[in-house]
N, C-alpha and C positions, 0 to 999 in steps of 0.2 A: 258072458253077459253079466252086467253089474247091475241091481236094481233097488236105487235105497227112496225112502218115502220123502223126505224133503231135502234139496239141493239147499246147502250154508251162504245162500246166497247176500247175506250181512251180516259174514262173517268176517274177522279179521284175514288181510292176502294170505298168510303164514298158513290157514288155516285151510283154505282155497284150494292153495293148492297142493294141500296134503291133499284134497278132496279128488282132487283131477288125478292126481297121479296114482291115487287107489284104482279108482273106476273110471277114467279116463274121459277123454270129452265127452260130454253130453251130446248125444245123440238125436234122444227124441223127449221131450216131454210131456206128458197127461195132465192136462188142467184139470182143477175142479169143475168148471161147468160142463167137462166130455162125460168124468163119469159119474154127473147128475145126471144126466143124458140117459147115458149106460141103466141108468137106475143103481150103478153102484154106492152112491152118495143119497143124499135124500133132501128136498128140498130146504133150503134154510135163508133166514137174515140175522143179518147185525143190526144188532139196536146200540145206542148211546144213551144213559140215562144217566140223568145228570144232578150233583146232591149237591146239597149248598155244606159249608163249615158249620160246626155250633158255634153256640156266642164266646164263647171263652176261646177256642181257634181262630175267629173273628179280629177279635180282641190284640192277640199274641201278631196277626199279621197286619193289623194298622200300625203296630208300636214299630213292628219291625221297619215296615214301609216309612214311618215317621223319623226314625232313625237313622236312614240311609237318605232321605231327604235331608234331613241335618249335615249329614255329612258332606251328601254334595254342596251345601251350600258353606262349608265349613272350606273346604279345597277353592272355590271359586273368590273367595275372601281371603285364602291365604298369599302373606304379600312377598315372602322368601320365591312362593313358585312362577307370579306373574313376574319376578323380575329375571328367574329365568328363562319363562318362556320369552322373556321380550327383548332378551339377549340370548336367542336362538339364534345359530351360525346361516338359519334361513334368511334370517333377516339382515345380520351382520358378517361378513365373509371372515372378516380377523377373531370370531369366537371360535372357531373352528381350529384355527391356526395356535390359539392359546389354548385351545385345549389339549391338541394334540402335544404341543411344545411340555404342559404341565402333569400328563398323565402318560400310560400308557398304551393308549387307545391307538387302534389301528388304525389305519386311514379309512375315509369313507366317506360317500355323496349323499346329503340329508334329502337329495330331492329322489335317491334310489328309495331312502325309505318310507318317505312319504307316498309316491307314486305306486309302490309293492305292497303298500298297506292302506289302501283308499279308505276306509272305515278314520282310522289314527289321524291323518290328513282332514278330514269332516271334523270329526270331533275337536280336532287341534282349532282349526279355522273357528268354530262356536265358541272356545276358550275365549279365543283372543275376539272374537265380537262382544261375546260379555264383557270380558273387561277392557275395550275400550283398545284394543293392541292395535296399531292401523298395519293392515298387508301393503307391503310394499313390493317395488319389480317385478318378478317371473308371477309370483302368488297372487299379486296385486290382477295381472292378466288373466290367470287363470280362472282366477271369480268373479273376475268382470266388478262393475263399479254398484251395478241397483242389488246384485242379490241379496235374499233375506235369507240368514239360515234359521233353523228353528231353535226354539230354546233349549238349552242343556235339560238332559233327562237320563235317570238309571243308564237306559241302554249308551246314550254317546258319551255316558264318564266314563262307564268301563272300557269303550273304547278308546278312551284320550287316556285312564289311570293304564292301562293294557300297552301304550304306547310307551309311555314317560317312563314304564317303570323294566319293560322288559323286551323294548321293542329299538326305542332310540339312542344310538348310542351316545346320546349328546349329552344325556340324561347321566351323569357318572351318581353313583351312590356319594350321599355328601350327609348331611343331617337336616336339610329338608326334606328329600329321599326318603332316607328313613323314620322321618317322625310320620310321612305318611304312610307309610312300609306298618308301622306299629299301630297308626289308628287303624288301618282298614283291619289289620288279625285281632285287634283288639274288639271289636265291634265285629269278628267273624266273616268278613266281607272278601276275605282271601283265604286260600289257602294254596300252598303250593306255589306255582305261579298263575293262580287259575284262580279268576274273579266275581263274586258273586252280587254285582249291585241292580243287575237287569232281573235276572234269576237265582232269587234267592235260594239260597239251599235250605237255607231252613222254612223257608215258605213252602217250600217244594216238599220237604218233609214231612208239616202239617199236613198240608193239601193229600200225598199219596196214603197217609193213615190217619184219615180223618175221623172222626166218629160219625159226622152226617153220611157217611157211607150205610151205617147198619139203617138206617131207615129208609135209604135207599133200594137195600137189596132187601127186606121187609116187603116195600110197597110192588117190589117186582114179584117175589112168592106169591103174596095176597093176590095180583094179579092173574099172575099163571093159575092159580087154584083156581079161584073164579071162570076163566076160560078153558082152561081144559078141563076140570073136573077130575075123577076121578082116573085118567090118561095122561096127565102131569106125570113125567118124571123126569125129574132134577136134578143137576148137579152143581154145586156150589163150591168153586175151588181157591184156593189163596194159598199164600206163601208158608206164612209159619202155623206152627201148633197155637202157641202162646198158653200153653197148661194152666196156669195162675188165671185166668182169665180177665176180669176185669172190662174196660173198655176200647183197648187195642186191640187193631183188626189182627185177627188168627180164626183159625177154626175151630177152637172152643168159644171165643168169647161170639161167634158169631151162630153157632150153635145155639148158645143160652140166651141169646137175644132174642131170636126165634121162636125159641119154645114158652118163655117170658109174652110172647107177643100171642100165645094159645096158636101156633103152627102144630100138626099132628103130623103123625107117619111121616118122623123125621129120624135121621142116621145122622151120626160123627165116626169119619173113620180115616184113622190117620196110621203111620207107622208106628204109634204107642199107644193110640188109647181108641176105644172104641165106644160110642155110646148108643145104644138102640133101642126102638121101641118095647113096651113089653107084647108078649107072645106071637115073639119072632123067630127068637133064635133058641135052641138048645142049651147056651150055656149061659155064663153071667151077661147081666147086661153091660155090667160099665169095666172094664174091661185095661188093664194096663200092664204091657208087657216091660216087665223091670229087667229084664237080659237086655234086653235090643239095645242095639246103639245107636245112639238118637242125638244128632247134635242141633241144636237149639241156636236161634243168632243171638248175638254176643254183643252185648252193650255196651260198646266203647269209649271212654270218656273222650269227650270231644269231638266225637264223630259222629258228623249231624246226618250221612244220607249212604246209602251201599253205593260203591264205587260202581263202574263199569263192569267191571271184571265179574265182582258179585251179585247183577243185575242179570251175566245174561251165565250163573253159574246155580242161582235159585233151585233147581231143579237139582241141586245134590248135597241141599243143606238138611236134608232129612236123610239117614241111611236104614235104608230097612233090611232087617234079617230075614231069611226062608224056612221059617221055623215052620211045623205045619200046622201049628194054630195059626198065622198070619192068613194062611191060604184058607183056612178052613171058614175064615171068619168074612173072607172077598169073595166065594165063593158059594157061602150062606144069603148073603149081603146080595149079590147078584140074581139066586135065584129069587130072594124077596121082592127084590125089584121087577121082577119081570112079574111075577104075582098080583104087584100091586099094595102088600102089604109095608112096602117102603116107597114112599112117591120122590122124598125128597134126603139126597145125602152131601153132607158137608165135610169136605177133605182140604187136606193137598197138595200144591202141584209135584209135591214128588213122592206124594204114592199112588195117586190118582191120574195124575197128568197126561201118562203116556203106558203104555202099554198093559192097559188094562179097558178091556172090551167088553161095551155094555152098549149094545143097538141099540136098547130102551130109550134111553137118553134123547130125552126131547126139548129139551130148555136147558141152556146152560151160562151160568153167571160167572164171570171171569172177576173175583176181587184182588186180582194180582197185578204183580209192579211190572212184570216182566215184557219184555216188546219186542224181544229179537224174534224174527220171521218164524223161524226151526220149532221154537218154543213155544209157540203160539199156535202156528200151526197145528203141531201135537195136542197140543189141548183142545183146539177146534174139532180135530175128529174124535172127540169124544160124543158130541148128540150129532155130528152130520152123517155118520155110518148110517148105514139103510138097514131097516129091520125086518128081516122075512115074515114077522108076526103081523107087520101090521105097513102094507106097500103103498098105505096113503099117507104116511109118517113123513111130518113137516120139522123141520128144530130154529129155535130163536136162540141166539147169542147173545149174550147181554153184557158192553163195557160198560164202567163206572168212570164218571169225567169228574171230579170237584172242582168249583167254580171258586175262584179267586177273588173275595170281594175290595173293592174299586171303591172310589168315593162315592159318594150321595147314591147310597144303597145300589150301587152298580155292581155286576160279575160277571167274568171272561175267565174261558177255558184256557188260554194261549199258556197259561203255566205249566199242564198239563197235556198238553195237545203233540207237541213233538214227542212223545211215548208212542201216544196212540196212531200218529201219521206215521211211524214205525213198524207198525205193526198192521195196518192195514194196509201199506204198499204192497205185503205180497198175498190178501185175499183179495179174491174174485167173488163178486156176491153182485144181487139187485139194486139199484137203483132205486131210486127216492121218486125220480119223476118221467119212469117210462121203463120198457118191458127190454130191458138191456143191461147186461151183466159187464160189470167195469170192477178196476182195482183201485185203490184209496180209498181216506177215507171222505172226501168231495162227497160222494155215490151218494152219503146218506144227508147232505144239505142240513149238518147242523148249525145253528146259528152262532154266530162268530161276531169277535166283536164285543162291544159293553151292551148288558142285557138287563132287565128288572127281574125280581123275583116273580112276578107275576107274569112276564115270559117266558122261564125256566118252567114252571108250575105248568104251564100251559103246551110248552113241548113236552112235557115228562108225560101229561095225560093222552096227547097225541099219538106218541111212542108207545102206549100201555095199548090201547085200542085199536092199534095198526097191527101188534104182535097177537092181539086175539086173534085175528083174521088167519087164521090157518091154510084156509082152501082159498083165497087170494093169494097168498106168497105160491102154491103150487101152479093155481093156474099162470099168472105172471112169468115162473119159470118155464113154463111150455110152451109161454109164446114165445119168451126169449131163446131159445134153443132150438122149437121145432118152427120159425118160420118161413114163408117162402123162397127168401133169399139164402136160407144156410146160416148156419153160424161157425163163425170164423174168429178166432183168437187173432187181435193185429193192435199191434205198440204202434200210439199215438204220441209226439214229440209237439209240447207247448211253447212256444220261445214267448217271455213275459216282456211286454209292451210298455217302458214306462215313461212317460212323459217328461219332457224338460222344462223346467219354465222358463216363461217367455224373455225375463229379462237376464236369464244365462247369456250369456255375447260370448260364441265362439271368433274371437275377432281375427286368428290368421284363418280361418276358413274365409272369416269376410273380405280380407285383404284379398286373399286367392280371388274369389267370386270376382273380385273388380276389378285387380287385372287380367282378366280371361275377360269380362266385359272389355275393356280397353283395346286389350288384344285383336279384338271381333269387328270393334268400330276401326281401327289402323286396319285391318287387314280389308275390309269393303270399301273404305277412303280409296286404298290405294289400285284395289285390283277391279272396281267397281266405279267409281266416282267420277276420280280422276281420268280415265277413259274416256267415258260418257263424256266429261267435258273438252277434253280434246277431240 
C-alpha cells in the first residue's frame, strides 16, 4: 500500500512517471470535501484580495507599455520587412523557388505552416491589412472578401514577431532580421527565443513584488483582528527572507510593516532569524543563527523574473539545519500560539510551508509567487487541519492578485491570473453563488476584465465582510455536503462556443450546399415529375 498526500498532478511527464512507477496506479482518491465531511479538514474559503501598484510601479509600467507600443508601431512602418512580407512565396510561387535555389533551406509548404500555426496566419493576415498587402488566390478564399480583422496589438505582434522570426522558414536571417532581432533584446522584449510584448516580464515583475501588496495584507490582519478577536491565528507566508529589509516583499520587510502599522502579538520566524514578542519566549528575542545555511536568491544582472524551474523549486531556496535551537524555538513558537500569546506569525514557505503542524491556524495569507498544485496545496493545509481544541474552527485563505493599470485609470488582473488559475485548478472549495463545492478559480466570481478603482475598493470590502462570517462558511459547507441527494465528486467537460462572424464566407461549404440543392431538384424532376406527367 503506497500512500502519499498530493499526487504531482502539474508536473513535468518525466516526473509522473517516476511518480507511477514508485506507488503505482492510483487507485482511489480522497478529496478534500470527503474529509471536511469526516471532520478531518475543517471548514474553510479562498478569498482574492486585490492591491493596486504604487505610483512610481504605475509609472515604470505605462513607460514600459509605451515603449513596446513604439515599437509596434516602429515594425509596422518598417519598409525592408513589408517588402518582404509582400514577396512572400504565399503570394508569389517563384520566391520560394529563389530561395531555395539561394540558400540552404530545405524544402517546404508555406501553407503547412501557416495552417499548424493559426495564431502566425491571423496575425500575418493583420500585417498585411495594415499595410495595405492585398491577399490574393488560396488566402484571398480563405478570408472571404467583407472580413474585418482587428487592429494589431501586443498579443498579435508577438504572434506575427513569433512567426517571422522563429517559425517561417521563408523568413532566413538577413539584416532586416536582425536589426529586429537587436531592437526587440535591446528594449528587453525577447529573450531566448521566447517573446515578451503581450506579457511583459518585467511587468510581471513589478506586478508579483509589488509594494501595494504590504497594504494589502495590512488591511487583511486589521480585518481578521477586528473579526475574530482574540481567536485570530495567523499565518503569513512568502518566498524569501530579505534580511536588509527595506520595501521588497520578504518576511522581514513584511514583519516591520506590520508592526510599523501598531499590529501586536506578532512572530518572524524563518530559517535564520527570529523575531518575537517580548514575554514570550525564554531566550533572546531577536534571534540569528549564523551556522546555518541559508541561501538567499541571487540578483542576477539582467534577469528580470525566476524561470519555471525556480518557480516551482521555491520551497528549497531556504536550507534549514536541525540544530536543537531551531526546534526549540518552533516548538516554543507553537505552544504560544496555541496559548494565544502569538496570534499572528510571519515565515517562509520553506520553513513554514510544509511540514510543520499547527491546527490553530485559522487565516492564512499566501504572499507567494508559487502556483504549482503539490505546493500549494501543502501550504493550504496549513489553517484547513481540524483542531481538537476547538471543532467549530472555520479557516480563510487569502491570495493576493495586483491589478495591472490600463489606460484612463483602468486595472485588470489577466497579467497575473494565469498563476493563480494554476493553482486553483486543483482546490475544491465553495462557491460564490450557491451551497456547492467546485474547483477553479470561476467558484469565486472575481471580476474580470478592465475595472475602476472604485470597483476594486468595493470588491476588497465585500471580501473583508464575507470572510468575517465565520459560521456562514460552516453552515454553507453542511449543506453542501450533507444534502439530500449525496454529494458526489463528478468532472464536468465545457466545450467553449465561439461565434463566427457573419460575413466569414465559407464558400466550398457553399458550393457543396448547392450542389446537393441541385442534386435534390434533378433527382424529384426526374423520379417524381416526369412521371407524373407521363
Amino acid at each position: 500500500i503506497c500512500l502519499t498526500a498530493t499526487p504531482p498532478y502539474d508536473s513535468d511527464e518525466n516526473s509522473w512517471n517516476n511518480y507511477i512507477n514508485l506507488c503505482g496506479e492510483i487507485d482511489c482518491e480522497i478529496f478534500i470535501p470527503e474529509l471536511v465531511k469526516e471532520n478531518s479538514l475543517c471548514p474553510h474559503q479562498d478569498y482574492i484580495y486585490m492591491s493596486l501598484p504604487v505610483e512610481n510601479e504605475r509609472n515604470q509600467i505605462a513607460e514600459i507599455k509605451k515603449n513596446t507600443l513604439e515599437f509596434i508601431q516602429w515594425i509596422m512602418n518598417n519598409e525592408g520587412l513589408r517588402a518582404r512580407v509582400e514577396n512572400h512565396c504565399i503570394f508569389h510561387k517563384e520566391a520560394k523557388k529563389d530561395l531555395l535555389e539561394s540558400s540552404n533551406q530545405q524544402e517546404f509548404d508555406p501553407w503547412e505552416i501557416f495552417y499548424g500555426n493559426p495564431d502566425y496566419l491571423t496575425a500575418f493576415l493583420m500585417y498585411c491589412q495594415k499595410n495595405k498587402i492585398e491577399a490574393v488566390g488560396k488566402l484571398k478564399k480563405l478570408i472571404g472578401k467583407k472580413i474585418i480583422l482587428p487592429e494589431m496589438n501586443p498579443k498579435w505582434m508577438e504572434s506575427f514577431l513569433q512567426g517571422i522570426l522563429f517559425i517561417d522558414p521563408y523568413f532566413v536571417k538577413d539584416e532586416c532580421i536582425e536589426e529586429i532581432e537587436n531592437e526587440l533584446r535591446k528594449k528587453h522584449l525577447l529573450r531566448g527565443t521566447r517573446l515578451y510584448l503581450d506579457k511583459s516580464e518585467k511587468i510581471n515583475k513589478l506586478l508579483t513584488n509589488s509594494q501595494g501588496k504590504f497594504e494589502a495584507i495590512a488591511n487583511i490582519v486589521k480585518s481578521e483582528k477586528d473579526n475574530l478577536g482574540n481567536n485570530l491565528r495567523m499565518l503569513i507566508l512568502t518566498d524569501y527572507i530579505k534580511k536588509d529589509g527595506g520595501m521588497e516583499l520578504g518576511a522581514v520587510p513584511i514583519y516591520d510593516y506590520l508592526k510599523k502599522q501598531g499590529i501586536e502579538d506578532i512572530c518572524l520566524l524563518t530559517g535564520s532569524i527570529a523575531k518575537l514578542p517580548d514575554n514570550t519566549l525564554t531566550i533572546n528575542q531577536d534571534i540569528e543563527f549564523e551556522e546555518e545555511s541559508l541561501v538567499e536568491e541571487e540578483n542576477l544582472e539582467g534577469e528580470e523574473s525566476l524561470t519555471e524551474e525556480e518557480d516551482n523549486d521555491l520551497d528549497e531556496i531556504e536550507e534549514i539545519n536541525n540544530k536543537p535551537v531551531n526546534k526549540d524555538i518552533l516548538e516554543q513558537v507553537r505552544e504560544q500560539l496555541r496559548t494565544g500569546k502569538i496570534k499572528i506569525i510571519v515565515g517562509t514557505v520553506a520553513y513554514l510551508g510544509e511540514g510543520w503542524d499547527a491546527p490553530e491556524i485559522n487565516s492564512l495569507i499566501l504572499a507567494t509567487t508559487i502556483s504549482s498544485y503539490v505546493s500549494s496545496n501543502q501550504m493550504r493545509g496549513r489553517a484547513i487541519r481540524q483542531s481538537h481544541d476547538d471543532e467549530n474552527k472555520t479557516s480563510a485563505i487569502w491570495h493576493l492578485l495586483t491589478m495591472d493599470n490600463t489606460d484612463w485609470n483602468q486595472y485588470t488582473g489577466e497579467p497575473q491570473l494565469p498563476d493563480l488559475r494554476r493553482r486553483f485548478q486543483g482546490f475544491m472549495g465553495l462557491t460564490y453563488y450557491g451551497d456547492v463545492v467546485e474547483n477553479g478559480i470561476e467558484r469565486l466570481q472575481i471580476p474580470l476584465g478592465k475595472i475602476s478603482e472604485t470597483h476594486i475598493n468595493k470588491y476588497n470590502n465585500n471580501v473583508l465582510i464575507e470572510a468575517g462570517n465565520r459560521n456562514d462558511i460552516k453552515k454553507r459547507w453542511d449543506a453542501a455536503l450533507f444534502n439530500k441527494d449525496g454529494a458526489n465528486v463528478k468532472e464536468r467537460v465545457f466545450v467553449q462556443r465561439k461565434a463566427v462572424s457573419k460575413n466569414f464566407h465559407y464558400y466550398n461549404s457553399l458550393l457543396a450546399f448547392l450542389a446537393g440543392i441541385l442534386m435534390l431538384v434533378t433527382i424529384i424532376i426526374d423520379y417524381v415529375v416526369l412521371p407524373l406527367i407521363n
